[in-house]
C-alpha positions in Angstrom: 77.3 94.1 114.9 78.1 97.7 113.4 75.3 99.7 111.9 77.4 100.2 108.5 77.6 99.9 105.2 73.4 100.1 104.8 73.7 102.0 101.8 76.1 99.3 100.1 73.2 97.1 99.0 72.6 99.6 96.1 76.9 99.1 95.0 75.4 97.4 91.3 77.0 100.0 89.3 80.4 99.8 90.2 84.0 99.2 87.9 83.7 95.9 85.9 85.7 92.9 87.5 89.4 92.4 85.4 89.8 89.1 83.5 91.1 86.8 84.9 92.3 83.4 83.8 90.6 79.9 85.1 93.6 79.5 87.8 92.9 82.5 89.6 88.9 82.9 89.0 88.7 80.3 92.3 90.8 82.4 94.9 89.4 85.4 94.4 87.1 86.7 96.5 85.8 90.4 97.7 86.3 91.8 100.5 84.3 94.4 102.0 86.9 96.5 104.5 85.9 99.0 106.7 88.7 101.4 108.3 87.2 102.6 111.6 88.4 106.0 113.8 88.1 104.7 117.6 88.5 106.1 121.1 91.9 104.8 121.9 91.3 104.8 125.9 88.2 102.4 124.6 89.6 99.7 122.2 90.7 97.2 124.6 87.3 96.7 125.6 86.2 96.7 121.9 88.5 94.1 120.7 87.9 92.0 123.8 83.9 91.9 123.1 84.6 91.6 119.2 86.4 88.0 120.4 84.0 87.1 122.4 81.0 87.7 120.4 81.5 88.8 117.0 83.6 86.6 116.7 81.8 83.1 116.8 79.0 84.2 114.9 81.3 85.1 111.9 82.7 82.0 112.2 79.4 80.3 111.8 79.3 82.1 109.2 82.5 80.5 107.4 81.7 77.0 108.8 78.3 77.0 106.8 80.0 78.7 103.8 78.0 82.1 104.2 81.6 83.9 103.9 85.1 83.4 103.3 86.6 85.0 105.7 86.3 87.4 108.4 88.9 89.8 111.0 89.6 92.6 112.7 93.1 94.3 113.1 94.4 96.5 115.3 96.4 100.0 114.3 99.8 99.7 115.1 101.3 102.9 112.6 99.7 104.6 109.8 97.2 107.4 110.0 94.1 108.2 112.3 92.1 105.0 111.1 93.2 102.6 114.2 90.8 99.3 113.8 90.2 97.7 110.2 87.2 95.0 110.1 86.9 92.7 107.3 84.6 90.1 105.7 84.9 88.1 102.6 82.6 86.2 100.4 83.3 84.4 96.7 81.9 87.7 95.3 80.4 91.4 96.0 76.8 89.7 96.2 78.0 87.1 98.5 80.0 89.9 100.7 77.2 91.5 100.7 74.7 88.9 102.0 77.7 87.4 104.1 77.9 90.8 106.3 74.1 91.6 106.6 73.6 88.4 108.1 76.3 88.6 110.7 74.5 92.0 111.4 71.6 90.2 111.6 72.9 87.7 114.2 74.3 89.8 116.0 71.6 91.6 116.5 69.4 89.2 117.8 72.0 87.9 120.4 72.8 91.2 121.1 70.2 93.6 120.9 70.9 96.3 123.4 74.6 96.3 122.4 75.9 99.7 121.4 79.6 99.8 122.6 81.0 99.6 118.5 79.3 103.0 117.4 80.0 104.1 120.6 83.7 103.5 120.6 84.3 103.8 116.8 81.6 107.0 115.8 83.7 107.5 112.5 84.8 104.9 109.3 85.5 104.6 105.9 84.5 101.4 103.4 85.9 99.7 101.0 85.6 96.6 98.6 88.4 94.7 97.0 89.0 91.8 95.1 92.2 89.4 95.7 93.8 89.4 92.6 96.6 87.4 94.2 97.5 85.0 97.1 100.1 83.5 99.1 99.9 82.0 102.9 100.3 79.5 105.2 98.0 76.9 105.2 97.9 76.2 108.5 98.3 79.1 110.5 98.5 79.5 114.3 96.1 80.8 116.5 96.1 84.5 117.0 97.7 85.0 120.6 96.3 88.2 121.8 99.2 88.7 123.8 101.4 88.7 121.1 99.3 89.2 118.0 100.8 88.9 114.1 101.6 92.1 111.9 99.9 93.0 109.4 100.6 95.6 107.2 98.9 97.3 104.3 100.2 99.0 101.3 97.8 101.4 99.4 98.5 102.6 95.9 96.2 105.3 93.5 96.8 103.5 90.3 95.9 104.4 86.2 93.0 101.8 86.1 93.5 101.4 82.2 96.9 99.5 83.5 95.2 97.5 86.2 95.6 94.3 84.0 98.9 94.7 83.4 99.7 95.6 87.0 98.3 92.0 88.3 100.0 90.3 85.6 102.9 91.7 85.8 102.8 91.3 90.0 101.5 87.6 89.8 104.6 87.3 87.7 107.3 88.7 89.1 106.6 89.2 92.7 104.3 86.0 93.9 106.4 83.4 93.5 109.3 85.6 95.7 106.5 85.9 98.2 105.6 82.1 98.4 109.0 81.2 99.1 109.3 83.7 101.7 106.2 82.0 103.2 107.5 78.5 102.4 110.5 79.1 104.7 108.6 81.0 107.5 109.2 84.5 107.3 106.0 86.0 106.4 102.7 84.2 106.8 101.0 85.7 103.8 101.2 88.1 100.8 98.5 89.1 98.6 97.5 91.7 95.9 93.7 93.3 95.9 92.2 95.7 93.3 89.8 97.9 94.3 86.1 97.9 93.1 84.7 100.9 95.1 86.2 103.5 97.6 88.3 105.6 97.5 91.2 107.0 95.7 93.5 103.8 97.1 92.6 101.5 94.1 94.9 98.5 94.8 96.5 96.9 97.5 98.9 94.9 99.2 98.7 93.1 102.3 101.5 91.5 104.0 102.0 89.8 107.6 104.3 88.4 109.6 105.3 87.5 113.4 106.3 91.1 114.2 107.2 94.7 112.2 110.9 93.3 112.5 110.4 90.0 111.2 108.3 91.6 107.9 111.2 95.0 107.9 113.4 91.4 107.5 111.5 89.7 104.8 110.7 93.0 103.0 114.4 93.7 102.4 115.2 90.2 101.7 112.0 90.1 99.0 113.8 93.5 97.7 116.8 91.7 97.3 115.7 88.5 95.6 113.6 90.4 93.1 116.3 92.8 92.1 118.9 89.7 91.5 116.0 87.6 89.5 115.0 90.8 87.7 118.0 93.0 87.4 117.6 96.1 85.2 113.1 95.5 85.4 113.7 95.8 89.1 112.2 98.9 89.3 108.0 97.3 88.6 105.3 98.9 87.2 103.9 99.8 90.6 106.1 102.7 90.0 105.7 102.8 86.6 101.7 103.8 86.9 100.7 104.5 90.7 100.7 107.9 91.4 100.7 107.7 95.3 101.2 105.1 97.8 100.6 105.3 101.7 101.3 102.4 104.3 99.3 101.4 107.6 100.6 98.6 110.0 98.2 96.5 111.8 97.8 94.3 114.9 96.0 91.3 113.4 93.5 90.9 116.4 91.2 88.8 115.3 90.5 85.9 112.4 87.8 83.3 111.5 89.7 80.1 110.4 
């Protein structure tokens, strides 16, 4: 597994979680992501290895209810960041632990195996919450000749307004995004704050089939929410994110 994210254990002193009401407190977990700068001419092989063994240890890891979640994507657009890893756990502690034992196994199955440092020598971490959630429960496999988009939206947001940014969102914009899962054309939608990283403090993830099917959905979401909004179409996204930069992703790899 990568040697990253050591230093994490000591992340006690970090921004205190937003309150959240008894529906939500059970679907949201922290993710610890890690955007990776990789050898292009290398990352076939990567990704190929990462399927082959990284990937049945993490999901042992889910199966025993170590972590959520786990993946790896695959940059399709964006900026020099081309391979985004992920693991989830019901909390930062649980992330945490979740990730250093996957390192752990790994390491013991694989002890002389140095190709992801190799291949990916620079990275960036992060850890977000999901603050919000739609998808489809049953999702197909990931077919790596043809793998799902998935793209992600990053925002530098006043934190004093975070509240009021997922309340308003969970609101306004997540039952849109349901339906559009509910008939087919995305497969999920969800809204992450940020608890330490960066200047990119909250997030939105969406994917679908391809970049045209989600370029589809996106403009129909646009249109549905201007027509059930009208004049409080314009949502306080704009109203109290400063920036915003968007990064489109190969989803290459998922625990179930």
């Amino acid at each position: 597994m990568k040697p990253i994210l050591l230093s994490l254990t000591l992340l006690l002193l970090v921004a205190p979680a937003l309150a959240q009401d008894d529906a939500m407190s059970e679907a949201t977990p922290t993710f610890i992501a890690t955007a990776h700068q990789c050898d292009l001419g290398g990352l076939d092989a990567l990704i190929e290895q990462d399927r082959e063994r990284a990937l049945p240890i993490l999901q042992s890891l889910v199966d025993d209810g170590t972590i959520v979640a786990a993946g790896e994507a695959r940059h399709q657009w964006g900026d020099e960041y081309n391979l985004m890893t992920w693991v989830a756990g019901d909390d930062m502690a649980s992330a945490l632990a979740g990730w250093e034992a996957a390192v752990a196994r790994y390491g013991e199955a694989y002890p002389d195996d140095t190709l992801f440092g190799e291949t990916c020598p620079k990275h960036r971490d992060y850890f977000y919450t999901r603050q919000a959630w739609s998808a489809n429960e049953n999702p197909p496999a990931i077919d790596p000749e043809n793998p799902p988009t998935l793209a992600f939206s990053y925002y530098t947001c006043d934190w004093s307004a975070m509240g009021d940014l997922v309340e308003d969102y969970r609101e306004k914009a997540m039952p849109i995004a349901q339906a559009l899962v509910n008939e087919g054309a995305i497969d999920s939608e969800g809204l992450y704050t940020h608890d330490w990283g960066d200047e990119w403090n909250l997030t939105i993830t969406r994917s679908a089939t391809d970049i045209g099917a989600l370029d589809s959905a996106m403009n129909t979401f646009d249109e549905r929410y201007e027509a059930e909004h009208g004049d409080d179409a314009l949502n306080m996204l704009e109203e109290h994110c400063s920036a915003h930069k968007d990064n489109i992703y190969y989803r290459v790899m998922s625990t179930n």
